[in-house]
C-alpha positions in Angstrom: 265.9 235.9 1.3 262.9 233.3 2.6 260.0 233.8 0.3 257.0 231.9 1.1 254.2 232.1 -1.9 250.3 231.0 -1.2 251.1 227.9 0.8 248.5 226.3 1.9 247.2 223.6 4.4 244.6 221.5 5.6 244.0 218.9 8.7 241.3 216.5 8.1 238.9 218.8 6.8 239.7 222.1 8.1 241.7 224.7 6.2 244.8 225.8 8.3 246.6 227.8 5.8 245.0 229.8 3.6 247.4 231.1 1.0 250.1 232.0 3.0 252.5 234.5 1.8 255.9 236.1 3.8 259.5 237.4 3.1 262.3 237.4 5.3 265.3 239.2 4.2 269.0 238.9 5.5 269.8 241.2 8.3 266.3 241.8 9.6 264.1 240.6 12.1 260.7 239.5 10.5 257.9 239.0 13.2 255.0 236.5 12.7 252.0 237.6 15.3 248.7 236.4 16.7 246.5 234.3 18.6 247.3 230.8 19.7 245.5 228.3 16.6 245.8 230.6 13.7 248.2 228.6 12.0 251.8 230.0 13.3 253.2 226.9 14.1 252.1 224.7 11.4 253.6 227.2 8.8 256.6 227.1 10.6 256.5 223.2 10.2 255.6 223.7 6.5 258.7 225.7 6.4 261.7 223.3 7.9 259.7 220.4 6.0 258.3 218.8 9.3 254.8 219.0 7.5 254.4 218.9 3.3 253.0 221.8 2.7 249.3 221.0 0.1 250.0 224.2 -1.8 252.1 226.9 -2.9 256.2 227.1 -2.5 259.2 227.8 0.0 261.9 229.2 -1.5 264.7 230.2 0.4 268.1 232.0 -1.5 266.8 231.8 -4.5 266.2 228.0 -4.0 262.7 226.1 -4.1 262.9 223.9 -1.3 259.6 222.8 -1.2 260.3 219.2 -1.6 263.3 219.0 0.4 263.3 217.1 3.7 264.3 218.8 6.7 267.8 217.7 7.6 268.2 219.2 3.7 266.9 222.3 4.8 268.9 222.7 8.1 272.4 222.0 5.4 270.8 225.3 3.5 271.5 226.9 6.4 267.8 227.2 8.5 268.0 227.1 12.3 264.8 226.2 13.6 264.0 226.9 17.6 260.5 225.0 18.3 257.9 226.1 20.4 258.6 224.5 23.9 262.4 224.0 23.0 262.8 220.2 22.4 265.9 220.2 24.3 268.1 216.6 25.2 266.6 216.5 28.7 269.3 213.5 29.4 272.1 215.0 27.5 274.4 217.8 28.8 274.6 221.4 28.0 277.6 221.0 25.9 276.1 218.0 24.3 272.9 219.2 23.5 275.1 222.1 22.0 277.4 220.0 19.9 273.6 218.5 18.2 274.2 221.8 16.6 276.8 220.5 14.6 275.4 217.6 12.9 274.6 220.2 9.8 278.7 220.1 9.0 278.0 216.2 8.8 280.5 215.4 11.2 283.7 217.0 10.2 286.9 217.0 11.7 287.8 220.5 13.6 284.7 221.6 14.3 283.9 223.0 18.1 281.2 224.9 20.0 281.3 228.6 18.5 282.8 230.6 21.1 280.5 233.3 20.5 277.3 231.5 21.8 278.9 231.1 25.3 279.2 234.2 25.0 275.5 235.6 24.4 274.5 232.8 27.1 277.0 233.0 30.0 274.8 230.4 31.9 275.3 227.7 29.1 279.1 227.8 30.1 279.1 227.4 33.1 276.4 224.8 33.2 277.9 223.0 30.4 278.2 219.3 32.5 274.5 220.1 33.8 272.0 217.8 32.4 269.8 219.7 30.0 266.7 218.4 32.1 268.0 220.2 35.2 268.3 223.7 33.8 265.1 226.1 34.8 263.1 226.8 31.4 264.6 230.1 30.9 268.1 228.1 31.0 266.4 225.8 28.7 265.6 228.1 25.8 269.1 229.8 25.9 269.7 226.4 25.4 268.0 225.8 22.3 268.6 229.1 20.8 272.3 228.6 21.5 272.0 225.0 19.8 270.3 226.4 16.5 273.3 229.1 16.8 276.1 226.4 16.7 275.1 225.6 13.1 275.7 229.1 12.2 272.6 229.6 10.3 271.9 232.0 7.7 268.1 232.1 8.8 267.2 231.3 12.1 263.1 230.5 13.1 262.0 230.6 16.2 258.7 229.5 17.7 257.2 231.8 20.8 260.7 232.1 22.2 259.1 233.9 25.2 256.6 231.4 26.5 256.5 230.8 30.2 259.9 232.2 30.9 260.8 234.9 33.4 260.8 238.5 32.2 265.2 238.8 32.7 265.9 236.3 30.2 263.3 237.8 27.9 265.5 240.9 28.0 268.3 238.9 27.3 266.9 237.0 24.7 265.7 240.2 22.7 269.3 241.7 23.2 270.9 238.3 21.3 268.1 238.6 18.3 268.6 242.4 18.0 272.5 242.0 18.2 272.1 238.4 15.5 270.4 241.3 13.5 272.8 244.2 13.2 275.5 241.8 12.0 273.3 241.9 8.8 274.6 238.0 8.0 271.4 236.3 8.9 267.8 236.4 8.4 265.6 236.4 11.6 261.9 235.1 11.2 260.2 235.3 14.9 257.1 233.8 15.8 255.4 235.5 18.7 252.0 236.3 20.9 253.9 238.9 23.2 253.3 242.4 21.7 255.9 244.4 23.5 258.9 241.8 22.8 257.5 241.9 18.9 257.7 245.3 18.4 261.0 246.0 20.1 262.5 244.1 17.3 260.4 244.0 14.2 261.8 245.3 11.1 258.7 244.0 9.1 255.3 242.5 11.0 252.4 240.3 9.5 249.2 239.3 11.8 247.8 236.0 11.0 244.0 235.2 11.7 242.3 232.3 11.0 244.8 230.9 8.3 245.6 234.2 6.8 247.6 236.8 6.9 245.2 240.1 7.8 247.9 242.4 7.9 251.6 243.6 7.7 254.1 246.6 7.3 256.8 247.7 8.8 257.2 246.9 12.4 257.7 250.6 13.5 254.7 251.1 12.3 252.9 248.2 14.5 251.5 251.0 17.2 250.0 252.9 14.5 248.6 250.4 12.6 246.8 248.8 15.5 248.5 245.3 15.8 247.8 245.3 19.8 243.6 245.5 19.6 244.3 243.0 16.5 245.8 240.2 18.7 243.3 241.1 21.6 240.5 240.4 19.1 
């Protein structure tokens, strides 16, 4: 299980986190919501280690992994899909997708898992497409696919809906929901788009202003008013 305790953050003077608490637990889906500048992102950064965080700890399996540095993190086993993908625009499909396996250090025998051509058709047959020429739909298969190829245990992704077309929002939701149900990994997913949230959320939290302001169980979401919260 992820377990993040109070963590806390500041830029310059402003306090971005404020105490920050969340659990994600193998075999569900764990949905982060609310407004664009509440803090999402940077937590997320706090979590893979992109940012220190100034308070508070990360533990993930049991593990404080507070003070590890991110390519330590990604060896625990933490996939991490980043808001506006950060794709290999000059680097093919398939190489882009090999990146993936930089978290087995290099080892002979290892290959593509057959199973994320699989959820992403398109990625196979553009695998000698440059990653640069694929629409941006195309493009976050792509980097979903690429966190997949290190066969997380926890995967994080940032606003995988953002600016893509509605299709491969359906088809993204139907990966996450099917990565879920093999009860093997823990999903945390960051999101603004209500609808896509709910489909999948096992447990919600709403972050305003730094904080969490609420959270429960994500069939619950309708009933506990988590739309009007994010239209606030």
């Amino acid at each position: 299980m992820l377990d993040i305790q109070e963590v806390e953050q500041y830029y310059g003077g402003s306090h971005i986190l404020r105490r920050v608490s969340l659990q994600a637990e193998i075999g569900q889906v764990t949905c982060l919501l609310g407004r664009n500048g509440v803090g999402k992102s940077t937590l997320l950064r706090c979590l893979m280690g992109q940012l220190p965080a100034k308070g508070g700890s990360i533990r993930w399996q049991g593990e404080d992994i507070s003070r590890c540095a991110p390519h330590q993190r990604v060896a625990r086993g933490i996939a991490y899909v980043p808001q506006g993908r950060e794709i290999f625009g000059r680097l093919t499909v398939e190489e882009n997708l090999r990146m993936g396996l930089a978290r087995f250090g290099g080892k002979a025998g290892r290959d593509i898992p057959a199973s994320v051509y699989e959820m992403f058709p398109v990625l196979y047959d553009m695998r000698q497409r440059r990653g640069g020429d694929l629409s941006g739909g195309q493009q976050q298969q792509l980097a979903i696919g690429r966190a997949l190829v290190s066969q997380p245990s926890l995967l994080v992704l940032d606003e995988p809906t953002e600016g893509i077309q509605p299709s491969i929002i359906k088809q993204i939701g139907e990966v996450i929901r099917n990565l879920a149900a093999r009860r093997d990994m823990a999903i945390l997913l960051v999101e603004q788009y209500y609808d896509f949230a709910e489909a999948l959320a096992d447990r919600y939290l709403v972050m305003s202003r730094g904080e969490v302001i609420r959270s429960g169980q994500g069939s619950q979401m309708a009933s506990d008013g988590v739309r009007e919260l994010l239209a606030i």
